[in-house]
C-alpha positions in Angstrom: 19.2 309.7 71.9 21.5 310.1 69.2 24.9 308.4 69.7 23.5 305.9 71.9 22.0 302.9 69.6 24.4 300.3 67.8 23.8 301.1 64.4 21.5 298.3 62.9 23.8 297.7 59.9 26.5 297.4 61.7 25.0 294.7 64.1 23.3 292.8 61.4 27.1 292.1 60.0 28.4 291.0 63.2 26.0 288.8 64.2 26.1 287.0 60.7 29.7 286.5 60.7 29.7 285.2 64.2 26.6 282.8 63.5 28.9 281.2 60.9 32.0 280.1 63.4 32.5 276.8 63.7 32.1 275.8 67.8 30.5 278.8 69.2 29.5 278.7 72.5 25.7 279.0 73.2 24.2 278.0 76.9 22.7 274.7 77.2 19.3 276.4 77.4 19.5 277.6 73.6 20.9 274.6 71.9 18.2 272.8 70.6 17.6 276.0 69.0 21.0 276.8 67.2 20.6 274.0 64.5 20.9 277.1 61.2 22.9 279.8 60.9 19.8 282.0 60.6 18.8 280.6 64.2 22.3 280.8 65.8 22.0 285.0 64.2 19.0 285.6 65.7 19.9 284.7 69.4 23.0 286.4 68.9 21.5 289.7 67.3 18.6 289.6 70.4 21.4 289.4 72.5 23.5 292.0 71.7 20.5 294.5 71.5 19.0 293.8 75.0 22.6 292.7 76.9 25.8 294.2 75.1 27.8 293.6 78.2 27.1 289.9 78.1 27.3 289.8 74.7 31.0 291.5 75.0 31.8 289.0 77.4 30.8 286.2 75.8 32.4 287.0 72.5 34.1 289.5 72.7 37.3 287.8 72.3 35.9 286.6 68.9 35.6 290.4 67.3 37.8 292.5 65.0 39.2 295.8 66.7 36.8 297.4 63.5 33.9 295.4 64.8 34.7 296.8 68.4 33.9 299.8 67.1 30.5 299.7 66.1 29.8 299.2 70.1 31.2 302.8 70.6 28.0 303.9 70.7 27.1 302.5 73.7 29.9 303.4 76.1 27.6 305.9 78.4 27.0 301.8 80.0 29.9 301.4 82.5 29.9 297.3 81.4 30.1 298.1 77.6 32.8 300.7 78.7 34.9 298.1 81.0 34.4 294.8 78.4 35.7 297.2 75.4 39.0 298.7 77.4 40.2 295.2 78.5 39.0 293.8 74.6 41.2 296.5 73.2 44.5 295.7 75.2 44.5 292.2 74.6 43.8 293.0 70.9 46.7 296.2 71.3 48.3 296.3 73.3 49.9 300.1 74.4 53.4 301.0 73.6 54.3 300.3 77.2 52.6 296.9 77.6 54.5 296.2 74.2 57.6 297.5 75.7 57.2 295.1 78.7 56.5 292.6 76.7 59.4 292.7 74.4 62.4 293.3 77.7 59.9 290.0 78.7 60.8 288.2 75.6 64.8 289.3 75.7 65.2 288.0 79.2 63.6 284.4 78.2 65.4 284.0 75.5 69.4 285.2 77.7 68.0 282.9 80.5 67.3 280.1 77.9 70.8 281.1 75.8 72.6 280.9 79.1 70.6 277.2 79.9 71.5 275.9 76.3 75.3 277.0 77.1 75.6 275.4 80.2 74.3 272.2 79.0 77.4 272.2 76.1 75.4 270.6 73.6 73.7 273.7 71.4 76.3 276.2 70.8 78.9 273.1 70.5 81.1 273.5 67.4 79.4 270.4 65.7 76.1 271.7 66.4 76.9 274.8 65.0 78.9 273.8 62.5 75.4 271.6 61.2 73.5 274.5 61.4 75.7 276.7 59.8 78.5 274.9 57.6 79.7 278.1 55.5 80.0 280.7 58.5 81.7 277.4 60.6 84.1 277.5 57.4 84.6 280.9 56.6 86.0 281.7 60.6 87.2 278.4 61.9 87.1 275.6 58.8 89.4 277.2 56.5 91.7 277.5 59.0 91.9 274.2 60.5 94.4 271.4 60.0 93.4 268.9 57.3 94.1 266.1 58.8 91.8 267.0 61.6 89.1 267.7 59.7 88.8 264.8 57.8 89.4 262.6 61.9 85.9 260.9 63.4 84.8 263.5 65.9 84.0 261.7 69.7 80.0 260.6 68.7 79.9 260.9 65.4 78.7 258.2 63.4 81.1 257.1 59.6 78.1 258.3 57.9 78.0 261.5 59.9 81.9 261.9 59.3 81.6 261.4 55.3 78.6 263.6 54.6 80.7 266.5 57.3 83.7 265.9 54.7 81.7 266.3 51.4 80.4 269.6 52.9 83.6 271.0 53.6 85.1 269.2 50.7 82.1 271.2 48.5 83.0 274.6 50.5 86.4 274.4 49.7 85.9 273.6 46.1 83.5 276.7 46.0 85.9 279.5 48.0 88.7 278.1 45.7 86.6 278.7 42.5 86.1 282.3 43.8 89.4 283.2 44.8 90.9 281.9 41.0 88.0 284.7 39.4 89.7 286.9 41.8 92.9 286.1 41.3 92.1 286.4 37.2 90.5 289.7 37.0 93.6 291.0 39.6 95.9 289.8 36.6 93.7 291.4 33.9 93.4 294.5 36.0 97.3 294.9 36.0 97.6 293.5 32.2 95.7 296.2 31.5 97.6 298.9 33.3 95.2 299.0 36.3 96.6 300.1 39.8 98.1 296.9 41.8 97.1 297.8 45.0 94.3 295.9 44.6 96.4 292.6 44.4 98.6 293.8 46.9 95.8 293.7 49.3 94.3 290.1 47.9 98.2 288.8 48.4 98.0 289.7 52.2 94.9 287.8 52.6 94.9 284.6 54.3 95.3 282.0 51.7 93.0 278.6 51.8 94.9 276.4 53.9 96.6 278.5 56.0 96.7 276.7 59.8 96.4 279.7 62.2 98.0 279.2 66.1 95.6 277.3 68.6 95.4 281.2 70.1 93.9 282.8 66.9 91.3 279.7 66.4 90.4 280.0 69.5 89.2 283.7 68.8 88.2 282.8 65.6 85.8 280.8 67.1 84.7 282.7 70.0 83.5 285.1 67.0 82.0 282.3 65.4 80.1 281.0 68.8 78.9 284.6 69.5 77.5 285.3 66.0 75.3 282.0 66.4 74.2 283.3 70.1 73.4 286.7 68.8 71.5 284.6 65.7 69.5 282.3 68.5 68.7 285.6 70.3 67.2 287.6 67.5 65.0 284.6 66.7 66.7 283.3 63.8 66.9 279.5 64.7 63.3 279.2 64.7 63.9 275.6 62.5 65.6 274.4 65.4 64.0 275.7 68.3 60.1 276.3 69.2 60.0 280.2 70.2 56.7 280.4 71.6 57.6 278.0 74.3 60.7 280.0 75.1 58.8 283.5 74.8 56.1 282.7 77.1 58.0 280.4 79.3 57.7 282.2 82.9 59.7 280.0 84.6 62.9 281.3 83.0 62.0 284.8 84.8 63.2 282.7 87.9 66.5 283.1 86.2 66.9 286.6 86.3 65.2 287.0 90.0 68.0 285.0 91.0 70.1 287.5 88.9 69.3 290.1 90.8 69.2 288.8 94.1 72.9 287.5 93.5 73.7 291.5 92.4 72.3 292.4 95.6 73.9 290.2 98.0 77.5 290.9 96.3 76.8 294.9 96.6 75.9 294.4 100.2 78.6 292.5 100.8 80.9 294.4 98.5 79.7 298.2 100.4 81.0 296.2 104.1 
């Protein structure tokens, strides 16, 4: 009956490209037999025409979603059927799985944030500061006393100190540099007639050097901390940190049972 056969083509190819895998499985009983890739195709190709189901099975999890396809054609056989559904969601996943995935993936990663905080060694100001020297400058650096800057910080070795200086000593150098171009085309601009408002604006500007009060650094680097969690979060600090681990990490679910069993107990204690 039409509609029920794997087409022959289509078999032939799959067969071939799975007899040239490195490390297939066979069964013990076949082995002496699976020397070629002509003789590893031919088992498989007997295989999948008299047992699709335990052909699914077995390698299944080796096929294309294309290659899936081709066994379409025999989905009137309740195995073939079940194999091909649970092949396909592994393979893609639907929207919601994807869904539950990804609010999966966010939770890890705030459980693990909130772990790194509470340790006080990632999100520190010299650990950020390592990771990203011309943010750390642009909201706290610039604004810092120079002398400091240029102190030993508690566990940092003289050769840790110097190369920390030369950095800042280089950003400094470089946002100096820019500001002169600006403060030269400003003059141009109002040589030339040009409105000043644009200097005006550059003149209100913090200048380099300019010490702000221990309450303004302090929210200067707040803002400086939270960009670097929101960068840890999206998935940016992936030279730094192994992802995978942290994505598929169950345990840190534990975190956010606790969570919730903490939001309970205060509501039920909260509504007496």
């Amino acid at each position: 009956m039409e509609g029920t056969v794997m087409k022959d083509a289509a078999a032939e190819d799959i067969t071939a490209r799975l007899s040239s895998l490195e490390g297939l499985y066979f069964p013990r009983a076949v082995q002496s037999t699976t020397a070629s890739s002509d003789q590893r195709k031919s088992i498989l190709l007997d295989l999948l025409r008299r047992y699709p189901a335990i052909f699914l099975e077995r390698y299944g999890s080796q096929l294309s979603l294309d290659e899936l396809l081709a066994f379409d054609a025999l989905k009137h056989d309740y195995e073939v059927d079940w194999h091909l559904k649970n092949l396909r969601k592994k393979i893609s996943p639907a929207s919601e799985e994807l869904k539950s995935r990804s609010v999966a993936v966010r939770n890890r990663r705030l459980a693990h944030l909130n772990k790194l905080v509470s340790e006080g060694q990632y999100f520190s100001e010299d650990a950020i500061r390592d990771r990203e020297p011309y943010l750390h400058h642009e909201y706290v650096g610039k604004f810092q006393d120079s002398m400091s800057r240029n102190m030993a910080r508690p566990g940092e070795r003289w050769s840790e100190t110097l190369m920390r200086r030369a950095e800042e000593a280089a950003l400094e150098s470089e946002e100096e540099s820019e500001q002169e171009e600006v403060e030269t085309e400003e003059e141009e601009e109002k040589q030339t007639g040009a409105s000043s408002s644009l200097a005006e604006a550059g003149g209100a500007e913090n200048k380099q050097g300019t010490v702000l009060p221990p309450e303004e650094m302090q929210e200067m680097m707040e803002q400086f901390t939270s960009i670097m969690q929101q960068k840890f979060l999206s998935g940016e600090d992936h030279e730094h940190l192994d992802y995978t681990k942290i994505d598929n990490d169950e345990n840190l679910d534990d975190h956010w049972l606790r969570e919730v069993g903490l939001d309970a107990e205060e509501k039920y204690f909260g509504d007496d």
